[in-house]
Backbone bond lengths (Angstrom), bond angles and torsions (degrees), N, CA, C in turn:
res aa  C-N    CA-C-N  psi(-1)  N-CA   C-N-CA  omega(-1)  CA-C   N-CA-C  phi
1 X - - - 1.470 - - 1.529 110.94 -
2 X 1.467 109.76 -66.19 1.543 91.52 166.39 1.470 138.77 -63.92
3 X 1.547 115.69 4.80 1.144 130.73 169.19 1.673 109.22 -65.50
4 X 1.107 88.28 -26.52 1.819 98.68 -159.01 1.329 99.20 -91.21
5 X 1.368 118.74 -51.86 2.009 124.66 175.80 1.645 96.00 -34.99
6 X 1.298 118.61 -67.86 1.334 133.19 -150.50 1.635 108.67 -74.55
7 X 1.540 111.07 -21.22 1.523 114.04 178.80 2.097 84.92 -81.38
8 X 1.171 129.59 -54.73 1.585 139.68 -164.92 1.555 88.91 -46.77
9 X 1.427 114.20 -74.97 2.060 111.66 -160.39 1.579 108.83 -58.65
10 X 1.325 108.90 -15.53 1.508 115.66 -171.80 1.610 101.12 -86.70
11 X 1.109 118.89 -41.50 1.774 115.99 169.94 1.250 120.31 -57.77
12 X 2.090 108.93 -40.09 1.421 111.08 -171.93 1.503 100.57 -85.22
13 X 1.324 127.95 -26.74 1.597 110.16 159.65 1.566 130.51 -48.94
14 X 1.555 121.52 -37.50 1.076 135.47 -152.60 1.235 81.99 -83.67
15 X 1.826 121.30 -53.86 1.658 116.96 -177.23 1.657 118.34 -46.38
16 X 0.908 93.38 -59.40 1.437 97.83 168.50 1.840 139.46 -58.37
17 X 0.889 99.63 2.32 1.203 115.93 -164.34 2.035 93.25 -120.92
18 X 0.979 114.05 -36.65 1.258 125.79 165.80 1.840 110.33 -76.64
19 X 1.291 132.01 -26.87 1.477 116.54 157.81 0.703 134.10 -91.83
20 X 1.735 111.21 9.89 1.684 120.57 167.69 1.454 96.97 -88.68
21 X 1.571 123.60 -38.20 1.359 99.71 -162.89 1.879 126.20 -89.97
22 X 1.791 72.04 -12.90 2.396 85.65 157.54 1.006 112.12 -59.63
23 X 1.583 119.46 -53.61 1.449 124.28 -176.50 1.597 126.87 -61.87
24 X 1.524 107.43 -30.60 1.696 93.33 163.30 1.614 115.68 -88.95
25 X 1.443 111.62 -19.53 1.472 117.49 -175.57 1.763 100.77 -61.91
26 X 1.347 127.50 -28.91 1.437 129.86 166.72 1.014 135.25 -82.71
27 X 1.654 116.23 -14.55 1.241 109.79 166.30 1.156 111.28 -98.55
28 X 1.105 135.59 -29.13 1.811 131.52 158.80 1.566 114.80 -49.52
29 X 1.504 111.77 -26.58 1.576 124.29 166.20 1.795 103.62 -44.35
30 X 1.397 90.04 -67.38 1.615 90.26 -159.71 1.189 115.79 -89.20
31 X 1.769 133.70 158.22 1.101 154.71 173.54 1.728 126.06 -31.35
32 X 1.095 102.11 119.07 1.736 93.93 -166.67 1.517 106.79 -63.98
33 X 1.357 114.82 152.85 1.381 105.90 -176.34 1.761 128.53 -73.89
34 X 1.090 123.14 125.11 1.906 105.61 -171.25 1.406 120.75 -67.36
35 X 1.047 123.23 160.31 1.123 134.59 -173.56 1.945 104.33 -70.96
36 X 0.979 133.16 119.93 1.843 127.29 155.36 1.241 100.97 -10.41
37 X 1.930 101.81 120.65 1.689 115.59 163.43 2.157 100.72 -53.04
38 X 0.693 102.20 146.05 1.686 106.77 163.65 1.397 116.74 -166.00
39 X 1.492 130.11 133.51 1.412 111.44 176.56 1.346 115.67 -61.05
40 X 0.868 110.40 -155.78 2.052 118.68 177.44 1.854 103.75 41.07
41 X 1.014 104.18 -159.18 1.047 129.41 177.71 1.515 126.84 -77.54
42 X 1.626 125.64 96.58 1.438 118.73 -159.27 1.918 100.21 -69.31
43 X 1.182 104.00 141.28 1.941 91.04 167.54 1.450 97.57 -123.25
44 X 1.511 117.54 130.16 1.122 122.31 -176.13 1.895 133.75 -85.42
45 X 1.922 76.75 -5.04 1.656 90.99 144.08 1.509 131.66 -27.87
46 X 1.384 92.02 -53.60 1.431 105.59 -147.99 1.484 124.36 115.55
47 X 1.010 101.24 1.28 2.130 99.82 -171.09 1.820 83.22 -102.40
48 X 1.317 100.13 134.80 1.568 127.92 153.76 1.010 105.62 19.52
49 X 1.369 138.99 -171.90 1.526 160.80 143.85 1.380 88.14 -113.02
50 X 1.473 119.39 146.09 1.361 132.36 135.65 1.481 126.39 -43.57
51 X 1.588 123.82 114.05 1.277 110.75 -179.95 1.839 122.51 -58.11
52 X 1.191 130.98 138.81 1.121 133.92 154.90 1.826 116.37 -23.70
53 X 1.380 114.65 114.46 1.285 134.43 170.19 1.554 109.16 -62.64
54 X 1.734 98.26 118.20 1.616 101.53 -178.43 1.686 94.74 -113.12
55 X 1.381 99.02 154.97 1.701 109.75 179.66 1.351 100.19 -101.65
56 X 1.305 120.08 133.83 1.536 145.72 -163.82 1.600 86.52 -89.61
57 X 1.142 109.18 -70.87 1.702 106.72 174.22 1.359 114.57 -121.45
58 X 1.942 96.07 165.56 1.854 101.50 -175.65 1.814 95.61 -57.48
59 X 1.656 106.10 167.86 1.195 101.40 160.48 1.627 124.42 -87.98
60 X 1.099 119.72 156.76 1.699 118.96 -157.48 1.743 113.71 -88.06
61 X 0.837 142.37 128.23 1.809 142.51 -132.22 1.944 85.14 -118.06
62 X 1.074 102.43 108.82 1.741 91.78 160.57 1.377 108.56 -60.02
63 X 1.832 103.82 166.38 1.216 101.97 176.77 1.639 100.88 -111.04
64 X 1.899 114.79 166.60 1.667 94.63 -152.03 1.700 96.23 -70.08
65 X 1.219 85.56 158.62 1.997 112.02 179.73 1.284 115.69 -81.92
66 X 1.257 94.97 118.04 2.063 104.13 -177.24 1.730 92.00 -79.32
67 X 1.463 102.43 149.99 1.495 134.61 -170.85 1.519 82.37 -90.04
68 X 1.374 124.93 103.24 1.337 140.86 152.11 2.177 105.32 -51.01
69 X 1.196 99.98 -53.49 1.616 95.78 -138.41 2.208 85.80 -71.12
70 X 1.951 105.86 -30.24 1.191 93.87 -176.37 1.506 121.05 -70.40
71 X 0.841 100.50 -31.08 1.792 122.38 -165.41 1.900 91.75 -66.31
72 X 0.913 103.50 -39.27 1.938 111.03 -175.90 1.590 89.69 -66.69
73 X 1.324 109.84 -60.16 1.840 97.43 -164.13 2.002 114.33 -74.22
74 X 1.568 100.93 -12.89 0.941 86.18 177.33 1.638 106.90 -101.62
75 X 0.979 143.17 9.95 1.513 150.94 164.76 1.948 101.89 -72.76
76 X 1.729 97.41 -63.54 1.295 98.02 -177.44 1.300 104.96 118.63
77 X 1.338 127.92 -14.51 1.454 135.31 -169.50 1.283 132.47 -146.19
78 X 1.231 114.90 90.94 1.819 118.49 -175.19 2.045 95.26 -55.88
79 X 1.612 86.70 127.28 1.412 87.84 142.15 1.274 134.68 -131.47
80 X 1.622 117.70 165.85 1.263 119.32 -145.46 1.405 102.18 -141.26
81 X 1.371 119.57 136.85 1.846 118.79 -169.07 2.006 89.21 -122.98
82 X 1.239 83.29 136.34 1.380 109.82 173.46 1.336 112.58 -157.18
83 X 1.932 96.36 154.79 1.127 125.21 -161.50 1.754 94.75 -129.29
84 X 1.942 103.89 125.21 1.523 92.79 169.45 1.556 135.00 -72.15
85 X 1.176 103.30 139.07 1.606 103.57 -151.75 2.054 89.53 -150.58
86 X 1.008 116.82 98.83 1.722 117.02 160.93 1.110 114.01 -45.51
87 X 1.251 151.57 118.69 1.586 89.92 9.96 1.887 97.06 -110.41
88 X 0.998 129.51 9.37 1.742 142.77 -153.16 1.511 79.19 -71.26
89 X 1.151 122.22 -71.02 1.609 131.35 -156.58 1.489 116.69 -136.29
90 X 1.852 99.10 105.14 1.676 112.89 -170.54 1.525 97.52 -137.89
91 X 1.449 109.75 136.08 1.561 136.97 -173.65 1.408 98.61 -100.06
92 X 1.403 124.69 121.23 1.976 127.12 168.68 1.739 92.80 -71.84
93 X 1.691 82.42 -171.36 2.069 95.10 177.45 0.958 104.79 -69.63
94 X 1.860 132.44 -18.85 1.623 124.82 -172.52 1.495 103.55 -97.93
95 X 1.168 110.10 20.07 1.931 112.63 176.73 1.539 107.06 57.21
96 X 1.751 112.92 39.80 1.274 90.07 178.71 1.306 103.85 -109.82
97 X 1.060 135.08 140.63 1.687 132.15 -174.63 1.496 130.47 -74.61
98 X 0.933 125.64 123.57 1.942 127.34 176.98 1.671 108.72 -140.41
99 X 0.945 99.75 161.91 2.018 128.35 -174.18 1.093 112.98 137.07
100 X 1.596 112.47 -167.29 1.225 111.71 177.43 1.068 145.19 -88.36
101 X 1.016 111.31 -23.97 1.692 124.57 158.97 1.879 116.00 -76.76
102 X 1.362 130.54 15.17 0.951 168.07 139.37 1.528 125.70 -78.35
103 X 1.264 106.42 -38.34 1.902 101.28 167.09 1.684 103.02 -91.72
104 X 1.463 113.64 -24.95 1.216 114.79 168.33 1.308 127.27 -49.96
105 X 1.216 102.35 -48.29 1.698 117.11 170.49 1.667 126.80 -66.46
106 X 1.579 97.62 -38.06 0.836 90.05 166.03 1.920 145.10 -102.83
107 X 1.269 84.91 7.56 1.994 99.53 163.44 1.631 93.19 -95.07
108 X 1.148 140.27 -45.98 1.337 120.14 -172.76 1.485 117.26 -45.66
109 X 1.715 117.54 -60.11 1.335 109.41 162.92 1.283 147.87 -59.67
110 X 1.675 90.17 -14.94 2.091 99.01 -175.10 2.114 82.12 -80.13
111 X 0.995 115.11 -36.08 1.872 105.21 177.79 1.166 103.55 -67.60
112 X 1.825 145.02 -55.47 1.321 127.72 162.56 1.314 129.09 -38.24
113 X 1.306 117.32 -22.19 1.957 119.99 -177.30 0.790 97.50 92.96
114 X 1.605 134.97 27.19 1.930 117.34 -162.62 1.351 109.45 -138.87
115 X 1.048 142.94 160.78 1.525 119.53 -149.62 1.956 90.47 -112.22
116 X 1.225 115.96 -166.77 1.288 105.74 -162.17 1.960 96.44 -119.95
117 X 1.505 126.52 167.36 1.515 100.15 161.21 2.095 74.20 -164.83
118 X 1.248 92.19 150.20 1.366 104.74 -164.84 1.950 96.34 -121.75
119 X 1.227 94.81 134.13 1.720 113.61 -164.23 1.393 88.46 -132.55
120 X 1.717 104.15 96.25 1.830 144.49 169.88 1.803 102.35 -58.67
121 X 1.338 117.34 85.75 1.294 108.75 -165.44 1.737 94.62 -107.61
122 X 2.028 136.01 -149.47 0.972 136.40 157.63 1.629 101.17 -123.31
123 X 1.790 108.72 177.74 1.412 93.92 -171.19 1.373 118.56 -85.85
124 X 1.638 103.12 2.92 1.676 96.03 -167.97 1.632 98.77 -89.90
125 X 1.264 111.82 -22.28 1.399 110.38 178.07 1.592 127.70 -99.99
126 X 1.606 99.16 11.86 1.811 110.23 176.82 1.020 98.05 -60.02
127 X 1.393 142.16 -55.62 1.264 116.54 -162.29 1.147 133.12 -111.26
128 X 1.030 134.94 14.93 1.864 148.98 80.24 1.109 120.64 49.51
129 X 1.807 84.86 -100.12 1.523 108.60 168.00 1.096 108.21 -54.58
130 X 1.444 133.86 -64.81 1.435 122.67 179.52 1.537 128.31 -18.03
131 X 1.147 95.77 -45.61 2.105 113.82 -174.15 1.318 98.44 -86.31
132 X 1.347 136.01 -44.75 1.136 144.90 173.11 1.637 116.96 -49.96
133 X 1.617 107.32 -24.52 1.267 100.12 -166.35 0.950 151.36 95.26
134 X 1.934 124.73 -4.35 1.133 132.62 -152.15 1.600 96.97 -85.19
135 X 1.604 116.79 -24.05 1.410 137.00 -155.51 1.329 88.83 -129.66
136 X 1.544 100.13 159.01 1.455 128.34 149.71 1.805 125.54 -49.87
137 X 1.510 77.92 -79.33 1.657 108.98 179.59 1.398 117.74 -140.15
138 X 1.492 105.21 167.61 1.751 101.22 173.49 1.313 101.12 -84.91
139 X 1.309 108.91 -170.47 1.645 135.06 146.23 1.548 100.83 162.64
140 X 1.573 103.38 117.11 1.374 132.47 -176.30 1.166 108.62 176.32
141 X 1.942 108.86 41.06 1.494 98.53 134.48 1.871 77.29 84.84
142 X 1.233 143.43 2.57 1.853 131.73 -177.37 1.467 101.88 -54.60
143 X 1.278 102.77 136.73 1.450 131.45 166.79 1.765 102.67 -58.69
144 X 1.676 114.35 147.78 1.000 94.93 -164.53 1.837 91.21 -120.93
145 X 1.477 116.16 110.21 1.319 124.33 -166.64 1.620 126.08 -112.45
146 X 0.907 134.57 -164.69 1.486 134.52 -171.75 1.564 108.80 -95.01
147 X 1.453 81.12 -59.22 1.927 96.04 -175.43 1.552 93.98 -61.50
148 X 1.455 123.35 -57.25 1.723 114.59 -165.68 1.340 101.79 -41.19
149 X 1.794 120.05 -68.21 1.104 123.46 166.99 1.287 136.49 -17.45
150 X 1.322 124.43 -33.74 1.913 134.76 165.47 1.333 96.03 -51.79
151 X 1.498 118.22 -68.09 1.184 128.17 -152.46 2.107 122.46 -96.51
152 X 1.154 106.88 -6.55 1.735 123.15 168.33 1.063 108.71 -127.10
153 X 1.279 137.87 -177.34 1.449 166.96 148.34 1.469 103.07 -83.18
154 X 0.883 127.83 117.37 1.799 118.52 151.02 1.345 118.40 -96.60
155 X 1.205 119.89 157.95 1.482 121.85 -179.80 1.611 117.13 -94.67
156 X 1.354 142.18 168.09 1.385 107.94 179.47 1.265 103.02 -77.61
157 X 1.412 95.38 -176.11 1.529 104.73 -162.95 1.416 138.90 -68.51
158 X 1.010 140.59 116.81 1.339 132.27 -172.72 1.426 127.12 -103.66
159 X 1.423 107.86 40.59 1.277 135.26 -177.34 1.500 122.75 157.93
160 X 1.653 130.25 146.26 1.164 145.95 154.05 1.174 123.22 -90.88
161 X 1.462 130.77 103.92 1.523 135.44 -177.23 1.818 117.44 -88.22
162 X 1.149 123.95 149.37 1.362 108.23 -168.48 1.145 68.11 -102.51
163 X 1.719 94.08 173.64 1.786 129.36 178.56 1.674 88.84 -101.70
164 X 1.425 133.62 142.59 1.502 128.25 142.41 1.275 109.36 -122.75
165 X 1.403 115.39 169.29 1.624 127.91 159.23 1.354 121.45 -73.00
166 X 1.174 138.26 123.37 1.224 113.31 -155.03 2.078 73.42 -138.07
167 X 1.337 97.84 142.92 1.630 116.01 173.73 1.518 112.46 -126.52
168 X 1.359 105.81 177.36 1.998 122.48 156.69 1.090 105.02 -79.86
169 X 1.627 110.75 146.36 1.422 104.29 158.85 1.718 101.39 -116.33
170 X 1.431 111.97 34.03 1.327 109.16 131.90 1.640 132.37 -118.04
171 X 1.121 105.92 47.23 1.499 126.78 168.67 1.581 99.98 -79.93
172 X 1.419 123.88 148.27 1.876 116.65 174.08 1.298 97.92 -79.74
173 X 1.499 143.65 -45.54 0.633 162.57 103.91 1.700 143.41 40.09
174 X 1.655 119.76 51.56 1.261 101.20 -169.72 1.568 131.47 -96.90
175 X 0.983 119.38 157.43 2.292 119.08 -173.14 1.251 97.23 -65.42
176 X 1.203 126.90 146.84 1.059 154.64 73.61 1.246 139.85 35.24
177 X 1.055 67.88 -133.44 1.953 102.97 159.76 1.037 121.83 -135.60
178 X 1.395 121.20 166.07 1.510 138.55 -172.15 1.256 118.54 -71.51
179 X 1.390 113.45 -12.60 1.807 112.64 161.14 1.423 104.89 -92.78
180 X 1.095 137.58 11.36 1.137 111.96 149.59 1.631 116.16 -126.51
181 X 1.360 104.51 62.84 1.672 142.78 165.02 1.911 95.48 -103.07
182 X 0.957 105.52 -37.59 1.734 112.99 -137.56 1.867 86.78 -111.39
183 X 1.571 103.56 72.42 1.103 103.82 -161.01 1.900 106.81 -140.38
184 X 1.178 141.40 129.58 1.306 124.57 -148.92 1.850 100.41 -79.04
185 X 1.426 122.93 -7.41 1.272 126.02 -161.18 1.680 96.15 -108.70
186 X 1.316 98.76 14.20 1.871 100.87 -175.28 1.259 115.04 -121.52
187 X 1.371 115.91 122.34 1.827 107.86 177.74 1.834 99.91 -101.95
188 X 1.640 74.70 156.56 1.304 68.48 173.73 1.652 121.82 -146.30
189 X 1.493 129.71 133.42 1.287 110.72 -137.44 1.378 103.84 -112.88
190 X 1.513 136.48 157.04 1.597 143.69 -144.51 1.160 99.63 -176.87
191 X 1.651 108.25 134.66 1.272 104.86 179.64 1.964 123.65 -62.57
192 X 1.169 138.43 168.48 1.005 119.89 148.30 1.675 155.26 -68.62
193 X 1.176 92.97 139.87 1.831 81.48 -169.92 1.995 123.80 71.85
194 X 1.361 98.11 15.71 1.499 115.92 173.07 1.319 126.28 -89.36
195 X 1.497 118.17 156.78 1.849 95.85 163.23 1.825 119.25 -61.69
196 X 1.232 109.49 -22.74 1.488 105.31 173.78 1.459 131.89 -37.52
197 X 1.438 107.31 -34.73 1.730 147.13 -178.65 1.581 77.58 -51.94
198 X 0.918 119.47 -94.46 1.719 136.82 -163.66 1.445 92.51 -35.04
199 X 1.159 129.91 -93.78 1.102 129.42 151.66 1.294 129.28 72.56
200 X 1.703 82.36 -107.41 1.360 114.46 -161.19 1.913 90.50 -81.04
201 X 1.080 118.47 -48.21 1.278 123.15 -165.70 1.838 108.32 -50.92
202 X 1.288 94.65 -34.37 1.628 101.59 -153.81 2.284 90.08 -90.27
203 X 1.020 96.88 -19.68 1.693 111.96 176.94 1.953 111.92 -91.64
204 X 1.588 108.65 -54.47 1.230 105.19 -172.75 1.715 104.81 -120.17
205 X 1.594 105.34 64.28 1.815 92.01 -169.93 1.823 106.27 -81.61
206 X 1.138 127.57 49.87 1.377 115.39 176.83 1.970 93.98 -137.08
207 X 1.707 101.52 -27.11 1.296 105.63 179.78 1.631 118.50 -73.77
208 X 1.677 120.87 144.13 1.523 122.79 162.17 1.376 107.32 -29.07
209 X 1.258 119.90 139.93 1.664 126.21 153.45 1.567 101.20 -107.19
210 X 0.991 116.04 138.97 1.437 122.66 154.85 1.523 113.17 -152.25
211 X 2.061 93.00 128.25 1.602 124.12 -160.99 1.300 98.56 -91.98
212 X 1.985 105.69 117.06 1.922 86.19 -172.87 1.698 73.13 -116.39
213 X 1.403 84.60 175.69 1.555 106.13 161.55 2.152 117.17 -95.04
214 X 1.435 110.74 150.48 1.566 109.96 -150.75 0.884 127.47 43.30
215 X 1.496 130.00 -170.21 1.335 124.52 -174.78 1.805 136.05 -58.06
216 X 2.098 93.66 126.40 1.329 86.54 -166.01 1.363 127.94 -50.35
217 X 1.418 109.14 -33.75 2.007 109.37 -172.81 1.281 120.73 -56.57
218 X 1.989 115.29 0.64 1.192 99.49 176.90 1.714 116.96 -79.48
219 X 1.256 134.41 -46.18 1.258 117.84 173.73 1.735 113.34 -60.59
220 X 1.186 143.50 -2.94 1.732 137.27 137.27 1.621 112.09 -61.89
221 X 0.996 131.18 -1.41 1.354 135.67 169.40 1.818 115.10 -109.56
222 X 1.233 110.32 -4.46 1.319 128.98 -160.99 2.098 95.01 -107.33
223 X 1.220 89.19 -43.25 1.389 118.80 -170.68 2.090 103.88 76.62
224 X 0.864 100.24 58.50 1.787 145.45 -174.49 1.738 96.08 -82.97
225 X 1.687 119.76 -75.65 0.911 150.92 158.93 1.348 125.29 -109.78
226 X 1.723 116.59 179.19 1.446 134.63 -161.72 1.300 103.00 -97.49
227 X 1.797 93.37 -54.12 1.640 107.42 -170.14 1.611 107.08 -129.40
228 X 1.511 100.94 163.15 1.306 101.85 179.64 2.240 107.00 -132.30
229 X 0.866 137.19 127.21 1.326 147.82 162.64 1.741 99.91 -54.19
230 X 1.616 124.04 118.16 1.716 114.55 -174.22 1.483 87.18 -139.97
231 X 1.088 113.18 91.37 1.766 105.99 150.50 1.549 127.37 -66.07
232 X 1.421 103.08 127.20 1.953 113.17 -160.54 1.458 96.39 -155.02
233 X 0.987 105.06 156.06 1.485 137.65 172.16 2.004 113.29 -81.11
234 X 1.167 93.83 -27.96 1.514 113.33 -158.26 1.451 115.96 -127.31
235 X 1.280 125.27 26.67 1.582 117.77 -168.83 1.637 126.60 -28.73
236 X 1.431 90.23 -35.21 1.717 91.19 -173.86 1.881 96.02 -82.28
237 X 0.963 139.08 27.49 1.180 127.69 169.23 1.222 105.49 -126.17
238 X 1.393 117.71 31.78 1.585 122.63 -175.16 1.710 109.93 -100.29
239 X 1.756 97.04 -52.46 1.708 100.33 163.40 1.990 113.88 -58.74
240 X 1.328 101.08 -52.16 1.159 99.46 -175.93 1.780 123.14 -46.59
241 X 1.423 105.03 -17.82 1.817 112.23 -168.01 1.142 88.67 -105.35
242 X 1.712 139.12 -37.75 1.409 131.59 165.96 1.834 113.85 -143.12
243 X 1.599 74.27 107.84 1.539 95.93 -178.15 2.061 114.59 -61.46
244 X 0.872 132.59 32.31 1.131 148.43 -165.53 1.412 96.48 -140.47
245 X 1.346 146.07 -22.09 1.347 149.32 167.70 1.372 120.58 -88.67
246 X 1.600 133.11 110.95 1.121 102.74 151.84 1.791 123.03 -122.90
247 X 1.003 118.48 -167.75 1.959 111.28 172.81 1.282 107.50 -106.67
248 X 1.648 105.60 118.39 1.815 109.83 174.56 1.599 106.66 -67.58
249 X 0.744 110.51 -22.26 1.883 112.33 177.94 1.622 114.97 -150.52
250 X 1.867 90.41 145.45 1.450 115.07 -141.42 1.931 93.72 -79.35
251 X 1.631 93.41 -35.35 1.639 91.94 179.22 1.609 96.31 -74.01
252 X 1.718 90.17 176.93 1.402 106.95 -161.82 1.995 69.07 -114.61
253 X 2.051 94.81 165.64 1.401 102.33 174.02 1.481 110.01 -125.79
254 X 1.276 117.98 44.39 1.539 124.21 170.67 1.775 107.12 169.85
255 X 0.871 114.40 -149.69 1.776 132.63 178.65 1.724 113.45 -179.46
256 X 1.083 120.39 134.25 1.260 133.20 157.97 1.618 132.12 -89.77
257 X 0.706 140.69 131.00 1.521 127.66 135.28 1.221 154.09 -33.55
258 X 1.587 147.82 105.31 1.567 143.36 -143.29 1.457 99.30 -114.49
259 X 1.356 160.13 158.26 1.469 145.34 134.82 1.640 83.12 -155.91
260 X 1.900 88.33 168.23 1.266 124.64 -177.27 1.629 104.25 -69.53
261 X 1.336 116.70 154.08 1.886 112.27 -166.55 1.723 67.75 -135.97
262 X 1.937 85.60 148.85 1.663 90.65 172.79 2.073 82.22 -153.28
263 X 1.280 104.36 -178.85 1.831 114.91 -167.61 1.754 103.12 -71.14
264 X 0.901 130.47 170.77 1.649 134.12 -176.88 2.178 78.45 -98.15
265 X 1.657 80.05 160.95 1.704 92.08 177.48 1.244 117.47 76.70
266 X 1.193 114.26 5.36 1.846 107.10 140.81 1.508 134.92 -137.20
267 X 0.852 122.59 91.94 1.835 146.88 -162.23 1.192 91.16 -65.56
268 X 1.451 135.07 -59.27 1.279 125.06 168.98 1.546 144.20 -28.04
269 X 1.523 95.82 -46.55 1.993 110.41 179.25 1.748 90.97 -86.37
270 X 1.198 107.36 -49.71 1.691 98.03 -172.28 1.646 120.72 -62.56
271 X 1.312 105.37 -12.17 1.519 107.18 -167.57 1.802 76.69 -112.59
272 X 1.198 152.85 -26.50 1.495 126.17 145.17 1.840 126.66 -46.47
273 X 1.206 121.41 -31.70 1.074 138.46 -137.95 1.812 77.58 -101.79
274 X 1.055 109.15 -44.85 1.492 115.21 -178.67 1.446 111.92 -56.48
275 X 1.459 96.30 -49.57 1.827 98.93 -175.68 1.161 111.75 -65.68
276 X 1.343 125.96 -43.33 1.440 131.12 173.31 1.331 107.71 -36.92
277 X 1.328 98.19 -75.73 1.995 99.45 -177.30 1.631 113.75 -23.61
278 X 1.445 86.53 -44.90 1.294 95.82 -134.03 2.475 100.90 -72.44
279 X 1.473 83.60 -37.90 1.376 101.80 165.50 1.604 125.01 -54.09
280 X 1.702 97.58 -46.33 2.139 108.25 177.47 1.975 81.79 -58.37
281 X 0.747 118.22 -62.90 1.634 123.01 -146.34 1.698 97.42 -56.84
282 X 1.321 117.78 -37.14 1.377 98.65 -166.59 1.497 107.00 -96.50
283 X 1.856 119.89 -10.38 1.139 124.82 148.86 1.554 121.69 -48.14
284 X 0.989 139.32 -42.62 1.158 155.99 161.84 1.951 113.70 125.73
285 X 1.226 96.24 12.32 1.529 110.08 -155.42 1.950 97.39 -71.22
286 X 1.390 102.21 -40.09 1.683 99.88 -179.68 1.667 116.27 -59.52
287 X 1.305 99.11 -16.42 1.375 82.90 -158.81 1.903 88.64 -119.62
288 X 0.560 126.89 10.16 1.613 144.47 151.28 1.736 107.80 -73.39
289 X 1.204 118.69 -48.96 1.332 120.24 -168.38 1.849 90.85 -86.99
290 X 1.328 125.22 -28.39 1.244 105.48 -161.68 1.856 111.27 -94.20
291 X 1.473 93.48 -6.78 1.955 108.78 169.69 1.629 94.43 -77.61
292 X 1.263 112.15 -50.27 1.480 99.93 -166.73 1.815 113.37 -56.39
293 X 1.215 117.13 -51.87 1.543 135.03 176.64 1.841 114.55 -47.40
294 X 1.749 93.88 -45.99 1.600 102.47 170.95 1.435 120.48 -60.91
295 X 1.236 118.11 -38.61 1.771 112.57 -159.28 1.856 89.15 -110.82
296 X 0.952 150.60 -13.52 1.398 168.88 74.78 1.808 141.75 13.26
297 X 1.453 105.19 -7.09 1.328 92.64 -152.60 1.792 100.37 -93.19
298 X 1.759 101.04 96.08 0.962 112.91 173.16 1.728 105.57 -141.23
299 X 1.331 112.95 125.52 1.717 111.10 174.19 1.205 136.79 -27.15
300 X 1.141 136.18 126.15 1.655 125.11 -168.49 1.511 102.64 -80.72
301 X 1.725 93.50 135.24 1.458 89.62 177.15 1.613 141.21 -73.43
């Protein structure tokens, strides 16, 4: 009898021991289960999926990119649009042009092999023409801005311009000081669309602003305004070019940035245009040409 118990628990072990090993032999059989389709990123946390990223608009296709640097050597002639501006860009009585953004132009091309030709444009339409094509590139000394930036390339900079105050010296009336710029009975005039804009606001926020187009000192010559914001290279050549101007103070109240502007869609001429700079500058030649223009900035005769 107990022969028989012990043959019985010994079968129902063996049974049992046999539906454990069907039961894992089938689930290793079949396919692990997948994780939920979801766009984005599944987290198995439990937190959300990221919804799927929709495009508001197609993306925008350049159109193909003309080879600036070949098209220059095979023409033979960089051209260059400028606007007169003291001291960057000055015309003598024989209309021939010199400054600094003018010797710029012209060692860049005598190093290209290409001869130079300068296209006398205004500032509302420099960059215009630029897109338009009439020119290569600028150089006249351009302010280096946000909005320009949408629409050109700039190169780095090839100069720091101070900001000054620039007044009448037929006002009855002479400054001070710079708090009394910042005055509600005082306008004060800046070019448009410049860093000056910023400027003046963040220096004279109780005073008039008024955004002209070209140079600000013309409504202070108009008697328009009191004061005018003039970024220059040369302050003391500001009375000297118009004796009706002078500077109530010797410091300057900011600095800008100047570089060469060239068309969007070629990485190639601009990332040349870069090295160049970048080579005059450590030659010492930029800043040799830009002492001479500063203590100097009068047209060659």
């Amino acid at each position: 009898m107990l022969k028989v118990l012990f043959l019985l628990r010994l079968l129902c072990a063996g049974l049992s021991l046999f539906v454990v090993i069907q039961a894992h032999a089938q689930a290793q059989s079949q396919p692990a289960a997948s994780a939920p389709e979801a766009s984005g990123f599944f987290d198995p946390t439990g937190l959300a999926p990221r919804p799927a990223m929709v495009e508001l608009a197609p993306p925008v296709l350049r159109p193909a990119a003309v080879d600036t640097l070949a098209t220059l050597r095979l023409r033979g002639v960089l051209r260059v649009g400028v606007v007169p501006v003291v001291p960057m860009v000055m015309r003598n009585a024989k209309g021939e042009f010199s400054g600094y953004s003018v010797d710029i132009a012209r060692r860049l091309a005598d190093d290209m092999g290409v001869t130079v030709e300068f296209v006398p444009t205004t500032w509302i339409d420099l960059i215009p023409d630029l897109i338009a094509q009439r020119f290569d590139l600028i150089a006249s000394g351009l302010w280096v801005t946000t909005p320009r930036a949408l629409v050109v390339n700039f190169t780095q900079p090839t100069a720091t311009e101070s900001v000054h105050i620039v007044a009448s010296t037929r006002q009855p009336k002479k400054l001070h000081s710079v708090a009394e710029v910042d005055q509600p009975n005082v306008t004060v005039a800046v070019g448009a669309g410049t860093p000056e804009v910023a400027l003046a606001k963040r220096l004279f926020p109780r005073a008039k602003l008024l955004q002209v187009e070209g140079e600000p000192f013309g409504p202070v010559l108009k008697g328009q305004a009191q004061v005018a914001l003039l970024a220059t290279l040369a302050p003391a050549a500001i009375a000297r070019a118009v004796p009706e101007l002078y500077l109530p103070f010797q410091l300057p109240v900011g600095s800008t940035m100047a570089a060469l502007a060239v068309r969007k869609g070629d990485p190639d001429f601009l990332s040349f245009l870069n090295t160049w700079i970048a080579i005059q500058r450590q030659a010492g030649w930029l800043d040799e040409r830009l002492l001479r223009w500063s203590l100097a900035p009068e047209p060659a005769p």
